[in-house]
N, C-alpha and C positions, 0 to 999 in steps of 0.2 A: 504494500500500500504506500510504503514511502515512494517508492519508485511515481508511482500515479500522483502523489502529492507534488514530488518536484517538478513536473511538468506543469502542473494546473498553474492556470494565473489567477489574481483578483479575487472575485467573489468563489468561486467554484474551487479556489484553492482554501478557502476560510472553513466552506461548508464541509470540503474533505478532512481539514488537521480537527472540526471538531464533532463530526461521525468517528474520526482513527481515537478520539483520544474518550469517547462515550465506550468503544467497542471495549478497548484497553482498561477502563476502567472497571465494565460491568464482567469480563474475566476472572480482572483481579478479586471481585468479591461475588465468585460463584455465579453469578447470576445466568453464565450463559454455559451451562452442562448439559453437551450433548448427549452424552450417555444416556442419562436423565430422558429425555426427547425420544430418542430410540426407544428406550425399552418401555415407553408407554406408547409408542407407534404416535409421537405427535409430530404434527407436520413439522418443518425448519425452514423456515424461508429467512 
């Protein structure tokens, strides 16, 4: 994602550093356990 970050400009680079830093957060405090998702067959989008 950084890859995609360096390239963005302006607005569309603001929206990406603070989608990468929600995603990065909600990991860090479990929020996003796939495992979890799987094994109750719930969708992942």
């Amino acid at each position: 994602m950084d890859e995609l970050i360096a390239v963005a400009t302006g607005e569309r680079c603001k929206i990406m550093v603070v989608k990468r830093n929600y995603i990065l957060d909600a990991y860090r405090k479990g929020r996003l356990n796939y495992d979890k998702a799987i094994n109750k067959k719930l969708p992942i989008q």
